[in-house]
N, CA, C and O atoms as a GROMACS GRO file, in nm:
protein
  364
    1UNK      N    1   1.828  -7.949  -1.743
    1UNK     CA    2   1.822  -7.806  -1.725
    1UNK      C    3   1.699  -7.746  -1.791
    1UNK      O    4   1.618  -7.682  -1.725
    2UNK      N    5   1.689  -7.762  -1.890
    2UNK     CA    6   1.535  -7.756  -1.979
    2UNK      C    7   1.374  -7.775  -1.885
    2UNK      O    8   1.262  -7.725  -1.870
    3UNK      N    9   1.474  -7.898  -1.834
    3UNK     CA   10   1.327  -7.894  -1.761
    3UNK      C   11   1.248  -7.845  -1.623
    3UNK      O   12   1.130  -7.829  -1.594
    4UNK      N   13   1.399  -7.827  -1.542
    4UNK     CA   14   1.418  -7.697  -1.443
    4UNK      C   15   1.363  -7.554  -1.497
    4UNK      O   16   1.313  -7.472  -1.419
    5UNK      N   17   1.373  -7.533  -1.614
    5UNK     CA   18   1.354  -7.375  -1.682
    5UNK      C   19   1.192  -7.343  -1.685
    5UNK      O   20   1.137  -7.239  -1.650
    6UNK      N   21   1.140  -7.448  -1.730
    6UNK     CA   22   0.987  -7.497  -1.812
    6UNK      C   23   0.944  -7.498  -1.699
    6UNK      O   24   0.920  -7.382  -1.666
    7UNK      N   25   0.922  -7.564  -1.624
    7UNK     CA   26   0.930  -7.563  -1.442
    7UNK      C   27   0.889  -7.417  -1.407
    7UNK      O   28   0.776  -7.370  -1.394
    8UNK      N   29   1.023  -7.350  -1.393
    8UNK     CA   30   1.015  -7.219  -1.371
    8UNK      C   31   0.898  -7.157  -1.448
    8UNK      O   32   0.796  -7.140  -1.381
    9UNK      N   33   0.897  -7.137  -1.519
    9UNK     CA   34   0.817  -7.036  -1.636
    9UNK      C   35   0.698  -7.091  -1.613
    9UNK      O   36   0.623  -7.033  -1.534
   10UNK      N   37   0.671  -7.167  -1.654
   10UNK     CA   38   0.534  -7.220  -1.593
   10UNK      C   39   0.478  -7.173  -1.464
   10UNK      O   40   0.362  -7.134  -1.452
   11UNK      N   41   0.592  -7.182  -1.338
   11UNK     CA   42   0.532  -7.156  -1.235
   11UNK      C   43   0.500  -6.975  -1.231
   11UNK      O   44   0.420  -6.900  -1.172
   12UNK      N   45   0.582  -6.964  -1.302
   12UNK     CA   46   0.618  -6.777  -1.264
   12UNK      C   47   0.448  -6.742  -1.379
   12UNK      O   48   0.352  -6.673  -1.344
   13UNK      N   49   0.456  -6.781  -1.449
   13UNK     CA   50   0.353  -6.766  -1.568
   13UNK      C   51   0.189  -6.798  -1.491
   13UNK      O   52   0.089  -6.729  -1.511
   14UNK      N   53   0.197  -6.900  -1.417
   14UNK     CA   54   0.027  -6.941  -1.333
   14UNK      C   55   0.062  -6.816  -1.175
   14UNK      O   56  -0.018  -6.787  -1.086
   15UNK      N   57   0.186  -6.775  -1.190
   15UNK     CA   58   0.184  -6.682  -1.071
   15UNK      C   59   0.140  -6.505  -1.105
   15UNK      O   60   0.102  -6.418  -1.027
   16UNK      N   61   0.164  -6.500  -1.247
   16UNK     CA   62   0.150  -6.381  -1.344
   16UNK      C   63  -0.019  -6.385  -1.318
   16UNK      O   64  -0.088  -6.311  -1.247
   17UNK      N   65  -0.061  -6.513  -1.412
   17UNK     CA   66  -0.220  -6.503  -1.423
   17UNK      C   67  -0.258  -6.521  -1.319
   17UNK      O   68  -0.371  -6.475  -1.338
   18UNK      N   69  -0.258  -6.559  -1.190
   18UNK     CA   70  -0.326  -6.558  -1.051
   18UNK      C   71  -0.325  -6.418  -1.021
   18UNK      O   72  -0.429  -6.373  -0.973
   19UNK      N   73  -0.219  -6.330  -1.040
   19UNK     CA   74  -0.269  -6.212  -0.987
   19UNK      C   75  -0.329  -6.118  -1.071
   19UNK      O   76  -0.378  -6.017  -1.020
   20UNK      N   77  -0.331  -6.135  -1.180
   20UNK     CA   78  -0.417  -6.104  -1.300
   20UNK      C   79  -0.600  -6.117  -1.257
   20UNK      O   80  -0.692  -6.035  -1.254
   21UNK      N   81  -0.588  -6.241  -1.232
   21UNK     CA   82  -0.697  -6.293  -1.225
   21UNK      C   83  -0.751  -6.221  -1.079
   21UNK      O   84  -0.862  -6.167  -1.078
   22UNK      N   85  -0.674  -6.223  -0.968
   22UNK     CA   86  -0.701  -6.145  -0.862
   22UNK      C   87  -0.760  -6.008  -0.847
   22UNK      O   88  -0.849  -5.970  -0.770
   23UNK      N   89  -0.679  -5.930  -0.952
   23UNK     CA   90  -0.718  -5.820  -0.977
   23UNK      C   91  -0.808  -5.753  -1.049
   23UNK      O   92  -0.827  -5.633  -1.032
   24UNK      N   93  -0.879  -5.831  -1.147
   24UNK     CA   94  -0.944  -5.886  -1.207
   24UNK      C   95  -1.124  -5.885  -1.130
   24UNK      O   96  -1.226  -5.824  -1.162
   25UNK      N   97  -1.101  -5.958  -1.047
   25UNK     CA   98  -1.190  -5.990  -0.958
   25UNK      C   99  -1.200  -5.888  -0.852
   25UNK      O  100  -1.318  -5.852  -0.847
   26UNK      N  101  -1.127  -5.826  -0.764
   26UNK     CA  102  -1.126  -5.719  -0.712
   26UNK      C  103  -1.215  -5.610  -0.781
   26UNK      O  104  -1.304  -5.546  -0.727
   27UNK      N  105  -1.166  -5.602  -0.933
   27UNK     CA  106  -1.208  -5.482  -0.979
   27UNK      C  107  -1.342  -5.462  -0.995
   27UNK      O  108  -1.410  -5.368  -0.954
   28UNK      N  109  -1.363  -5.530  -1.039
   28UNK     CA  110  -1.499  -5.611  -1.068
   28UNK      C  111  -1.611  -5.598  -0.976
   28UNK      O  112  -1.725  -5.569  -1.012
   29UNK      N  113  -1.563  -5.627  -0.816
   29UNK     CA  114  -1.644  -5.612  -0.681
   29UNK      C  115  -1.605  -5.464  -0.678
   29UNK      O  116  -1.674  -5.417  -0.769
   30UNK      N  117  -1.556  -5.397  -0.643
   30UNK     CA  118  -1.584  -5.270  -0.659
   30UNK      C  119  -1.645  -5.185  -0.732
   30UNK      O  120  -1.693  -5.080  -0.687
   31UNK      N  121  -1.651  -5.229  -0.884
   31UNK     CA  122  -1.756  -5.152  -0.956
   31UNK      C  123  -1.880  -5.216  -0.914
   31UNK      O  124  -1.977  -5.142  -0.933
   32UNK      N  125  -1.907  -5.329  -0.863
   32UNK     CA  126  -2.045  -5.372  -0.844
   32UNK      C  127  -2.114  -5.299  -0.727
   32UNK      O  128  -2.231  -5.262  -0.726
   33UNK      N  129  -2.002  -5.280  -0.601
   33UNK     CA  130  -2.058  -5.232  -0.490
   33UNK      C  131  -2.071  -5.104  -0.548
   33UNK      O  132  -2.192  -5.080  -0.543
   34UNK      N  133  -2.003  -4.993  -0.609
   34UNK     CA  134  -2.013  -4.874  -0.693
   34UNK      C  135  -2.148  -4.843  -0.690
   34UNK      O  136  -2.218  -4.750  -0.650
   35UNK      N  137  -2.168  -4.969  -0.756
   35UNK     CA  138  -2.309  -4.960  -0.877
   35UNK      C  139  -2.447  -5.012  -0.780
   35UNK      O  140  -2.560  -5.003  -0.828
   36UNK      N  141  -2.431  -5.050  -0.688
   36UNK     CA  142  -2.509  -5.054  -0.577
   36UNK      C  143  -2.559  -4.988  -0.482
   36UNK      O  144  -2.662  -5.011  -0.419
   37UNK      N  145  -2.443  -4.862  -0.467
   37UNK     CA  146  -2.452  -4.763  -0.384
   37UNK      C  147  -2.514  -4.627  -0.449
   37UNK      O  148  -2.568  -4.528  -0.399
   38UNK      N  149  -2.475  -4.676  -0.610
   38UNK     CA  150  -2.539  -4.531  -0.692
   38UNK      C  151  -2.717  -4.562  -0.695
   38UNK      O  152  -2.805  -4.476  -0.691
   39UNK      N  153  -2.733  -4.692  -0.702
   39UNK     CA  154  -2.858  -4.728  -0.702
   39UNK      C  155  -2.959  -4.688  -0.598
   39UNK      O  156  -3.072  -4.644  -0.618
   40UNK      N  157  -2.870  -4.721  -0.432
   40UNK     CA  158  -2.939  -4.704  -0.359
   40UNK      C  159  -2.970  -4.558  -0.352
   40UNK      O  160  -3.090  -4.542  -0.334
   41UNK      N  161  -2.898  -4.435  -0.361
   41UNK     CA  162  -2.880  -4.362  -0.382
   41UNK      C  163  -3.015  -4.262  -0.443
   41UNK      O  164  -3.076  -4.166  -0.396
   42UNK      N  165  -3.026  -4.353  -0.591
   42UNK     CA  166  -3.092  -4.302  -0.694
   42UNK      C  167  -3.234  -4.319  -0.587
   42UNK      O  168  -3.311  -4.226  -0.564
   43UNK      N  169  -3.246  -4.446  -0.535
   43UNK     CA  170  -3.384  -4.468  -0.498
   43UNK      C  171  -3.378  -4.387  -0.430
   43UNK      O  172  -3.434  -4.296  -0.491
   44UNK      N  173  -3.332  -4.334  -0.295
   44UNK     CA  174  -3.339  -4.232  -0.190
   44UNK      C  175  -3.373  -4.096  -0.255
   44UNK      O  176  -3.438  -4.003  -0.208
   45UNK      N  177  -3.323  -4.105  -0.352
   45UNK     CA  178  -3.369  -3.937  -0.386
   45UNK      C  179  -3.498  -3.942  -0.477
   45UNK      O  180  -3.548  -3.830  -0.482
   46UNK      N  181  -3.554  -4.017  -0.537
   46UNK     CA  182  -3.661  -4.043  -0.600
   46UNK      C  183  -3.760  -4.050  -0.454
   46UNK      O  184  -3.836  -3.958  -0.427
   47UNK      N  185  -3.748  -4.155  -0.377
   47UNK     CA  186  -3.828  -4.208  -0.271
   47UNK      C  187  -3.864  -4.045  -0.174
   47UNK      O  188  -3.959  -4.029  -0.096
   48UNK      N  189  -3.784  -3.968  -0.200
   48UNK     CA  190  -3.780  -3.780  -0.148
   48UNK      C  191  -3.860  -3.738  -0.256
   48UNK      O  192  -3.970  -3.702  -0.215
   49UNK      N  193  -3.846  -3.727  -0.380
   49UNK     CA  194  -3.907  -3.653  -0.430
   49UNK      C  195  -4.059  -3.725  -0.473
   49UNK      O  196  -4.122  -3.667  -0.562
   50UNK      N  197  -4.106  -3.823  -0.424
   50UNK     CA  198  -4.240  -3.922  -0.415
   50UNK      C  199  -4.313  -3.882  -0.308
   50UNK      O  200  -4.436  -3.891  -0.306
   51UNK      N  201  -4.215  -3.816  -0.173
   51UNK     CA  202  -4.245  -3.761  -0.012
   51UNK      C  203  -4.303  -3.638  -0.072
   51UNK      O  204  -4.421  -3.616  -0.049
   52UNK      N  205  -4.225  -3.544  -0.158
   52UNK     CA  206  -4.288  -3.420  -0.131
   52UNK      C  207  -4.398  -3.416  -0.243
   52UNK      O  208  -4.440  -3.300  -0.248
   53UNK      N  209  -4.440  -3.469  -0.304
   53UNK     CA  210  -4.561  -3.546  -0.396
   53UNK      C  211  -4.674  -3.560  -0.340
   53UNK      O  212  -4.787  -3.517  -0.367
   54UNK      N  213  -4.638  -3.616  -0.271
   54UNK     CA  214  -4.744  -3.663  -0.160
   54UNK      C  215  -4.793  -3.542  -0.055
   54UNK      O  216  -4.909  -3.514  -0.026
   55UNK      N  217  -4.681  -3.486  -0.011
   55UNK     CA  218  -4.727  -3.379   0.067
   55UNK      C  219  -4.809  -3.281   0.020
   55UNK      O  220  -4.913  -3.244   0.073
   56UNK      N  221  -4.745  -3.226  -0.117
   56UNK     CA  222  -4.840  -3.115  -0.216
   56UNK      C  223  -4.954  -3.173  -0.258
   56UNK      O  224  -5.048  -3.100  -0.290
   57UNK      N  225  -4.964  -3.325  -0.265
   57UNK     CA  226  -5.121  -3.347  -0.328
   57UNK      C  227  -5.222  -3.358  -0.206
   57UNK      O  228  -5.343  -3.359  -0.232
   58UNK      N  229  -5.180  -3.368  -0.072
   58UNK     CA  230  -5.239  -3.385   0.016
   58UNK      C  231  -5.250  -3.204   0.099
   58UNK      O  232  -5.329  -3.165   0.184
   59UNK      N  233  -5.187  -3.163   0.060
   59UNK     CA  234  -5.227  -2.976   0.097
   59UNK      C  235  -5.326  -2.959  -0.024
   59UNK      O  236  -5.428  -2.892  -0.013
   60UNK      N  237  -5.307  -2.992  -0.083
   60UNK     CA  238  -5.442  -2.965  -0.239
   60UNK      C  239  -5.537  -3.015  -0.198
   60UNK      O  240  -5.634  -2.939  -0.201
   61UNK      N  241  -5.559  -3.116  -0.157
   61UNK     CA  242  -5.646  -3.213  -0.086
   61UNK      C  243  -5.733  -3.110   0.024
   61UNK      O  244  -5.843  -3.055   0.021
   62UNK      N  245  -5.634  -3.117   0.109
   62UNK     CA  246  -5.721  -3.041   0.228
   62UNK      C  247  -5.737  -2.885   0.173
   62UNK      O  248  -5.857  -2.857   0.163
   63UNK      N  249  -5.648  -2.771   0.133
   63UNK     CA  250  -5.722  -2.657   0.072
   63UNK      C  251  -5.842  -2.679  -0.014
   63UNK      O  252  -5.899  -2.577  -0.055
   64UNK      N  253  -5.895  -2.808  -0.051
   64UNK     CA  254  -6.028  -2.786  -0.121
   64UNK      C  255  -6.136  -2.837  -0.093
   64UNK      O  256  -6.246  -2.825  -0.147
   65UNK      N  257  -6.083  -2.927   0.041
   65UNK     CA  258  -6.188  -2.911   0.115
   65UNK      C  259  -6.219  -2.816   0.211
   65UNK      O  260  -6.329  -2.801   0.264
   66UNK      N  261  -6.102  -2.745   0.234
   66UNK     CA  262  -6.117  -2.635   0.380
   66UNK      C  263  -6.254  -2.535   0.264
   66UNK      O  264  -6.374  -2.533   0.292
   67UNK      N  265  -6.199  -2.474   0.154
   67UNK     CA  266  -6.281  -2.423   0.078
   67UNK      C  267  -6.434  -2.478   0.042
   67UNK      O  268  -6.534  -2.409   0.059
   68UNK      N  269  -6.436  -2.603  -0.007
   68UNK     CA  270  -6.564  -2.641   0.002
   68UNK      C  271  -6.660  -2.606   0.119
   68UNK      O  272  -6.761  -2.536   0.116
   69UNK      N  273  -6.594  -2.686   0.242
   69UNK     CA  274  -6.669  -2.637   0.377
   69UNK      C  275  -6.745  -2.477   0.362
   69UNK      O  276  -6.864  -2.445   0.363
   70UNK      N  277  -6.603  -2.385   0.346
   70UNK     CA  278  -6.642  -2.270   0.382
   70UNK      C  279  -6.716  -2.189   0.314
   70UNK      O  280  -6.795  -2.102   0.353
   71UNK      N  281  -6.671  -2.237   0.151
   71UNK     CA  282  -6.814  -2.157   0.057
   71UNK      C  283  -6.889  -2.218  -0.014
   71UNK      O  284  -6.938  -2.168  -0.116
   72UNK      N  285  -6.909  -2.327   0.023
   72UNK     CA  286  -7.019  -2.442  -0.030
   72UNK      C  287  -7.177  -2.409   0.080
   72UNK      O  288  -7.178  -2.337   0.179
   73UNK      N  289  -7.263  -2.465   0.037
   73UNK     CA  290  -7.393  -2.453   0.077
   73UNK      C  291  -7.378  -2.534   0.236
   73UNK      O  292  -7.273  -2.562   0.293
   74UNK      N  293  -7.537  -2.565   0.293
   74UNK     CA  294  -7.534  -2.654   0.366
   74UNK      C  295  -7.524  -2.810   0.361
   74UNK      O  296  -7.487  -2.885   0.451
   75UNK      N  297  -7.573  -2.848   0.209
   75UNK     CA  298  -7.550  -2.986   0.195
   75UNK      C  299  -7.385  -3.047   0.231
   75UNK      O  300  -7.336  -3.131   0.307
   76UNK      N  301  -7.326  -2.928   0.108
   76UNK     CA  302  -7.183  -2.967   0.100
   76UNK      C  303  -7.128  -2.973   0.287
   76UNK      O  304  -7.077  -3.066   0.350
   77UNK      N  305  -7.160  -2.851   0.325
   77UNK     CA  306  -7.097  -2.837   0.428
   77UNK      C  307  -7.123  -3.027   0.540
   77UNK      O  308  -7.045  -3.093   0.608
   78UNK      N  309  -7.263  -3.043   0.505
   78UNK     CA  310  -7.269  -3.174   0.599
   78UNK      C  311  -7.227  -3.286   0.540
   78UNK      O  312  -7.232  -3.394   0.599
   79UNK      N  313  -7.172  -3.271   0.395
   79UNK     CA  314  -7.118  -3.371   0.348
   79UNK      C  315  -6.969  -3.403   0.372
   79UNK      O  316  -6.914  -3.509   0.402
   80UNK      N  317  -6.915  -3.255   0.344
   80UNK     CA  318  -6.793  -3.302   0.391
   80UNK      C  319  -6.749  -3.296   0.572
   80UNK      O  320  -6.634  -3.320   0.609
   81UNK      N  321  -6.842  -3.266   0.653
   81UNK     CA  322  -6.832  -3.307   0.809
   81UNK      C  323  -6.814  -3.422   0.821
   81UNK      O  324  -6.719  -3.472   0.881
   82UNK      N  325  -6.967  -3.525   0.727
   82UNK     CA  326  -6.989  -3.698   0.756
   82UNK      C  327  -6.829  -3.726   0.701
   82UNK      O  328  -6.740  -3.778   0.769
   83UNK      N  329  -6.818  -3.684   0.576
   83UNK     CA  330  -6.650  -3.743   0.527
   83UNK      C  331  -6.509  -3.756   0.584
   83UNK      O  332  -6.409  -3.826   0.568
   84UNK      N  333  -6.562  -3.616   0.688
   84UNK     CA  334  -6.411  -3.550   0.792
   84UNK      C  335  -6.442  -3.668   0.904
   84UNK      O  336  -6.353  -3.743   0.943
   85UNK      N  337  -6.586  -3.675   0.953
   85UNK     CA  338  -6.509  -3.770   1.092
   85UNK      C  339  -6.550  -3.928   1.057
   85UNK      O  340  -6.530  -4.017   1.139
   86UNK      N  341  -6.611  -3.955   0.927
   86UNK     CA  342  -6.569  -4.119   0.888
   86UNK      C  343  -6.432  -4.147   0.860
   86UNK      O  344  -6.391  -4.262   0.879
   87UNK      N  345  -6.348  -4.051   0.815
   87UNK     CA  346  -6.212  -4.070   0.821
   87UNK      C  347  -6.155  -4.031   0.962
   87UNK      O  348  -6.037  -4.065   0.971
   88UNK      N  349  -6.187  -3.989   1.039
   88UNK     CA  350  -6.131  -3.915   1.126
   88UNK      C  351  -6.115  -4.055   1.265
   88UNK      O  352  -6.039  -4.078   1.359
   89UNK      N  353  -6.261  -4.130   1.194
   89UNK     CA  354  -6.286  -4.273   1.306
   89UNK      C  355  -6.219  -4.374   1.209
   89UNK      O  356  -6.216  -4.483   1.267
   90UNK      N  357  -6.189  -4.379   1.144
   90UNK     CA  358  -6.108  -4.495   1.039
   90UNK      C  359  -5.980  -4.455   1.104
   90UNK      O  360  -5.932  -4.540   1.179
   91UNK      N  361  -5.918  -4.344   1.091
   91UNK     CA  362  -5.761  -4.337   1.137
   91UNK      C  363  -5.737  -4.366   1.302
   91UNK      O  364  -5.624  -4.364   1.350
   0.00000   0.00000   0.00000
């Protein structure tokens, strides 16, 4: 009978920690995917605020050259023409 019991308990006991262990592991993948999604996340809104970075340094960009052109001398003015369409044939 003892050893019918031990039997038991044992089995009920590796049936305790299997779902222990199950849950365990579950939990675990969910905070990871969590923590994956906050990540991607983080990058997307950084990778936006890098977009509009770019946009404002590139309106700065062109307001100072639109200005150069327009109240700069004649050198400037043919300098930044050669500059406008060597880029203009590069793109």
């Amino acid at each position: 009978m003892d050893g019918d019991l031990l039997n038991t308990l044992v089995s009920a006991a590796g049936a305790v920690a299997l779902v222990f262990l199950g849950a365990a592991g579950n939990d675990w993948q969910t905070r990871r995917t969590e923590a994956r999604k906050q990540r991607a996340d983080d990058r997307a809104e950084l990778q936006a605020q890098a977009d509009e970075l770019i946009a404002a340094a590139l309106a700065l960009k062109v307001a100072g050259t639109i200005h150069d052109h327009l109240m700069g001398g004649r050198r400037t003015q043919l300098t930044v023409g050669i500059q406008a369409l060597a880029r203009a044939a590069a793109a």
